[in-house]
ChimeraX commands (.cxc) that place a marker at each C-alpha (Angstrom):
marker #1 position 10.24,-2.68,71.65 radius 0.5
marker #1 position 7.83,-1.82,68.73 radius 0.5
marker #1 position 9.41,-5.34,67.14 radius 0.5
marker #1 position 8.27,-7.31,70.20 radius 0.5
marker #1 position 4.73,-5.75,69.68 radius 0.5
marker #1 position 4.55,-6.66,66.16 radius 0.5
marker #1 position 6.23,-9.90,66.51 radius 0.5
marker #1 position 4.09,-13.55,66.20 radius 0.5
marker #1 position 5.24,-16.35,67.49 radius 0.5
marker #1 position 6.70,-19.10,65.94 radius 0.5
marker #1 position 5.04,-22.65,64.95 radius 0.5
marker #1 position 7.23,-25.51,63.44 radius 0.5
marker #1 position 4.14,-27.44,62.93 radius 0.5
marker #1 position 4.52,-29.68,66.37 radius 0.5
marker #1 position 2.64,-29.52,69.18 radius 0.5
marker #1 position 4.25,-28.12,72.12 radius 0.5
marker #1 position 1.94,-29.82,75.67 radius 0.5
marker #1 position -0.89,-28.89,77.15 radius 0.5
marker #1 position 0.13,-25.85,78.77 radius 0.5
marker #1 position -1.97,-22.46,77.76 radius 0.5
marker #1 position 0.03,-20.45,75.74 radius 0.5
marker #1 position -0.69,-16.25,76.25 radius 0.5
marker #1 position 1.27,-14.25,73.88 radius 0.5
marker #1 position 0.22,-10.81,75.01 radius 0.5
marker #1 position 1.40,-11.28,78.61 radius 0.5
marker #1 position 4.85,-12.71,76.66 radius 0.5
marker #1 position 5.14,-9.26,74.90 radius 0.5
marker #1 position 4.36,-7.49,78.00 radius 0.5
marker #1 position 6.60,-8.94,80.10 radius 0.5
marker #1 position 9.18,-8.44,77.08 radius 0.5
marker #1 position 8.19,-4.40,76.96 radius 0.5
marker #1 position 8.86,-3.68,80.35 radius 0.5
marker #1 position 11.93,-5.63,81.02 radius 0.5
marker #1 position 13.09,-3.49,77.77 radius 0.5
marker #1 position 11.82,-0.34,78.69 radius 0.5
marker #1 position 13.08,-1.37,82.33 radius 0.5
marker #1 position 16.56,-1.79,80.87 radius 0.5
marker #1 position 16.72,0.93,78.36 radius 0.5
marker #1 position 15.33,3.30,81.07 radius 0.5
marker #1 position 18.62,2.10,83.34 radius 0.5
marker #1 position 21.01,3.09,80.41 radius 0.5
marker #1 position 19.65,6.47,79.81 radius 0.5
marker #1 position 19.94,7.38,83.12 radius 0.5
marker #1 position 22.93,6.17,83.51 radius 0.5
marker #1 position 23.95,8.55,80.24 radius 0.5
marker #1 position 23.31,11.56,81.65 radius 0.5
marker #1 position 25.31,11.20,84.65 radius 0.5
marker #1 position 28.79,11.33,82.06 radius 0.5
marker #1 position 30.15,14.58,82.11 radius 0.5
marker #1 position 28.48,16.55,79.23 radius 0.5
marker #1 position 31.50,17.01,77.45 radius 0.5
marker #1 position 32.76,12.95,77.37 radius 0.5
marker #1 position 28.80,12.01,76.45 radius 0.5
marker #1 position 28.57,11.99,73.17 radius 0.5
marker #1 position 32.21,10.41,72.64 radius 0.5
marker #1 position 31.78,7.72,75.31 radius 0.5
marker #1 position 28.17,7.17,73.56 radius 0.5
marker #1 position 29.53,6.76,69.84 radius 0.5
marker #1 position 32.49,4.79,70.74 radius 0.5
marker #1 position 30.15,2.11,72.45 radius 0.5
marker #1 position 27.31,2.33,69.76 radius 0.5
marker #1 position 29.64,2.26,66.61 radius 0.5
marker #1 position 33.15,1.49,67.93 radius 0.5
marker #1 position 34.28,4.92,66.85 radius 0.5
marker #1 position 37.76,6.70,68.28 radius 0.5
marker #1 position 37.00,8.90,71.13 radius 0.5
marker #1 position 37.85,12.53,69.89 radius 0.5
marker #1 position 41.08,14.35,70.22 radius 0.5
marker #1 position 39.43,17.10,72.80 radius 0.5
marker #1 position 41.15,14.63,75.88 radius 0.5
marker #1 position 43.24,12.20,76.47 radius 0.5
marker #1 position 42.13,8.62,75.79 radius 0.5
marker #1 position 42.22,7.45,79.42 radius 0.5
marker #1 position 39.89,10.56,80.45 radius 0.5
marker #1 position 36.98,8.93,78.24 radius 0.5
marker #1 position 38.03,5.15,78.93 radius 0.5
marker #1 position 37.26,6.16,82.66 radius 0.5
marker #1 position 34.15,7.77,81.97 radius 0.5
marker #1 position 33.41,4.82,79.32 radius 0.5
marker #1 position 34.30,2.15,82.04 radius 0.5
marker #1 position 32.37,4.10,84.91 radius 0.5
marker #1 position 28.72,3.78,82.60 radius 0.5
marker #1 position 29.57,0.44,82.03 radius 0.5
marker #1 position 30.07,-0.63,85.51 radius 0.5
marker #1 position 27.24,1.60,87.22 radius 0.5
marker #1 position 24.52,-0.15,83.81 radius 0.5
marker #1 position 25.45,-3.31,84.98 radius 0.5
marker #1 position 25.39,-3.00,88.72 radius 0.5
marker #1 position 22.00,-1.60,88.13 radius 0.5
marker #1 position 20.78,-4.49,85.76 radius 0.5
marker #1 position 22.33,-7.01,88.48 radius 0.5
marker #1 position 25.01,-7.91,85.70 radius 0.5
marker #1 position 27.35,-7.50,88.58 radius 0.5
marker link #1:1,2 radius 0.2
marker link #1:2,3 radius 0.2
marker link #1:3,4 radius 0.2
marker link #1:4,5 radius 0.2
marker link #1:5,6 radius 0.2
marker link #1:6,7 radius 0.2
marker link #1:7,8 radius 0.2
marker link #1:8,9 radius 0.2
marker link #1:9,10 radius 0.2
marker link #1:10,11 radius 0.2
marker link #1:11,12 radius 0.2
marker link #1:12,13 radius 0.2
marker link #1:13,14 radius 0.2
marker link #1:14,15 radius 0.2
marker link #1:15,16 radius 0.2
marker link #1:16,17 radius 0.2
marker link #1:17,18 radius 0.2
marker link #1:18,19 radius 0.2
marker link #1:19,20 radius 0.2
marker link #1:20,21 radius 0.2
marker link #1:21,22 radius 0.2
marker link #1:22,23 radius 0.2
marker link #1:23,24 radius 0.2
marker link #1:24,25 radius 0.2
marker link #1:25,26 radius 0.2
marker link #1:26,27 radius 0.2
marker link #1:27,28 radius 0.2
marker link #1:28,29 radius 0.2
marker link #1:29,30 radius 0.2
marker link #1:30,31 radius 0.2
marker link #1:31,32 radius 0.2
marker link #1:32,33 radius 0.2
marker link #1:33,34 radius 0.2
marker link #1:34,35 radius 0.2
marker link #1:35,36 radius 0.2
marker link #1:36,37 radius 0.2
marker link #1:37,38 radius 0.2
marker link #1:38,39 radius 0.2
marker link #1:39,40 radius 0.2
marker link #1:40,41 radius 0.2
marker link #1:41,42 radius 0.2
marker link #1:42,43 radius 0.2
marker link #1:43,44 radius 0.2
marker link #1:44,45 radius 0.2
marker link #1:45,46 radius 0.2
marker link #1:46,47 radius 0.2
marker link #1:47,48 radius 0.2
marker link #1:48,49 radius 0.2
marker link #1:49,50 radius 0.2
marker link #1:50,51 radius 0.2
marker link #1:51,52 radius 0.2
marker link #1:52,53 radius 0.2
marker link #1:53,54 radius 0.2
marker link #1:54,55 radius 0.2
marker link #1:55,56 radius 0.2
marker link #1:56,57 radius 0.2
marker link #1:57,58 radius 0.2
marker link #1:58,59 radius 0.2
marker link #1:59,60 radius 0.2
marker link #1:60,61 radius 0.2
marker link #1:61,62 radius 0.2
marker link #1:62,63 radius 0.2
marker link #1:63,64 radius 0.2
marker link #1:64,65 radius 0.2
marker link #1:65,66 radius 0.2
marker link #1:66,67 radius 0.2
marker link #1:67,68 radius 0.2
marker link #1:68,69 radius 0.2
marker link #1:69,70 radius 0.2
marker link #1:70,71 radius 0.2
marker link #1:71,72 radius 0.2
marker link #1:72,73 radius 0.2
marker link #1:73,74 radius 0.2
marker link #1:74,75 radius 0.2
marker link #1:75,76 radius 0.2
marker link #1:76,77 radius 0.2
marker link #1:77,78 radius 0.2
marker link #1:78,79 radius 0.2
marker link #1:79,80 radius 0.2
marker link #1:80,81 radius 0.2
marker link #1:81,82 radius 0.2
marker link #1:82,83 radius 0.2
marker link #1:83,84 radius 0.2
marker link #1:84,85 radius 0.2
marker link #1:85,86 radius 0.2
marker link #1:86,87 radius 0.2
marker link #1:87,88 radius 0.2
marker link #1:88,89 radius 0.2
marker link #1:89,90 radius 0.2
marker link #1:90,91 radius 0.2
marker link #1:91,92 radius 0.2
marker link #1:92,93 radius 0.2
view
C-alpha cells in the first residue's frame, strides 16, 4: 500500500481526452480496496487452528512443505478451508 502512495502515474507523452484526471482519489480508492482485502485475509488467518497457522501460512507465501507434526491432508484441509472462506469473502466465488 505504501507503493501505491508513492507511486506517479505514467505519461507516454500522448494525450489521453478531455476527461479530468485525479490521482489522489486513484490511490485512495487503491488503499482501501487493499487494506479492504488484506484486512479479509488476516482475519481469515486467525480462524486456522493455531497449530496448522504458521505451516498453512508458509506453504502459501513461499511454497514450503507443510511440517512433519501432521499428516499432509490435515493442513491441505485447513490450507483449502482459508482459501475458500478468502475468496467467498472477496466475491472470488
Amino acid at each position: 500500500m505504501e507503493d501505491i502512495i508513492l507511486a506517479t502515474p505514467k505519461h507516454d507523452g500522448m494525450p489521453k481526452g478531455s476527461g479530468i484526471s485525479d490521482p489522489t482519489a486513484a490511490k485512495a480508492m487503491k488503499i482501501t480496496e487493499s487494506a479492504r482485502i488484506v484486512n479479509v485475509i488476516d482475519e481469515e488467518r486467525e480462524k486456522i487452528q493455531e497449530e496448522y497457522r504458521t505451516g498453512v501460512w508458509r506453504n502459501i507465501m513461499y511454497g514450503e512443505r507443510y511440517p512433519d507434526d501432521a499428516d499432509v491432508s490435515t493442513y491441505s484441509r485447513h490450507k483449502g478451508r482459508f482459501v475458500y472462506n478468502v475468496a467467498i469473502r472477496l466475491g472470488y466465488y
